[in-house]
C-alpha positions as CSV (number, residue, x, y, z in Angstrom):
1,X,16.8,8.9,79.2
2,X,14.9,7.7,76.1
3,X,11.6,9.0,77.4
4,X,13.6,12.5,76.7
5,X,14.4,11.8,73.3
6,X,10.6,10.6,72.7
7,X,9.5,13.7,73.7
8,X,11.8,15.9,71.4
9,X,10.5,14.1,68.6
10,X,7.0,14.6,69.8
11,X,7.6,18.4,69.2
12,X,9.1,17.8,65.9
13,X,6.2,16.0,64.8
14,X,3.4,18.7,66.8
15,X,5.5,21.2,64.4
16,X,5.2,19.5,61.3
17,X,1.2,19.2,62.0
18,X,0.8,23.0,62.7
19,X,3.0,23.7,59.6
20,X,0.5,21.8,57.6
21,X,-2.3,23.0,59.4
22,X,-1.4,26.5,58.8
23,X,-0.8,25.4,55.2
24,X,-4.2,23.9,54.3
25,X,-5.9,27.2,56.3
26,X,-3.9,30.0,54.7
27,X,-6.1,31.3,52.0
28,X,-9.3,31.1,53.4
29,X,-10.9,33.9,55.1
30,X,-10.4,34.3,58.9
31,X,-8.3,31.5,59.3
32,X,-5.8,30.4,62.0
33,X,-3.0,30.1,59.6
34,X,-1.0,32.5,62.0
35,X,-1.7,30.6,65.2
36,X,-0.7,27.7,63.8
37,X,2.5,29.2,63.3
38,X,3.2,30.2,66.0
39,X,2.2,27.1,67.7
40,X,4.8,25.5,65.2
41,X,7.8,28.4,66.5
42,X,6.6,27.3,70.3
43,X,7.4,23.7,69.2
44,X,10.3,23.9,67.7
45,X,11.9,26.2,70.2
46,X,10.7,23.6,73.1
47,X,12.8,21.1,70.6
48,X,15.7,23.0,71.1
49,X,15.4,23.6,74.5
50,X,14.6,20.2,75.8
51,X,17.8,18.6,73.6
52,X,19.9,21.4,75.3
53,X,18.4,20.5,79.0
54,X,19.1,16.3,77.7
55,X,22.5,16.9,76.9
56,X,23.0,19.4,80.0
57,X,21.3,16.5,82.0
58,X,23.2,13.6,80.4
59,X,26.6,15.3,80.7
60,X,26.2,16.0,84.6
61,X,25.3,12.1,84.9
62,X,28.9,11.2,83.8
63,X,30.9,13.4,85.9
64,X,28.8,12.0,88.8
């Protein structure tokens, strides 16, 4: 079950780097900035919904 947790982090920190990618590109011309972002929303939702599925997961092991 640690492997899960790992993996949530891992789409903490992809967030953080398209939050700062779309940071450092957001006043030049024809940048990303707004793909970035939404790459950041993608990971934070898959966050969310991969700590829901661990906990969904972890409480169906116990009443096994």
């Amino acid at each position: 079950m640690k492997i899960f947790k790992f993996f949530e982090f891992a789409y903490l920190a992809i967030m953080c780097f398209f939050t700062y990618q779309a940071y450092e590109e957001w006043g030049k011309e024809g940048s990303r900035s707004i793909l970035y972002l939404c790459f950041a929303g993608a990971a934070i939702f898959m966050y969310f919904f991969k700590r829901n599925f661990r906990k969904r997961f972890e409480a169906n092991n116990r009443e096994n």
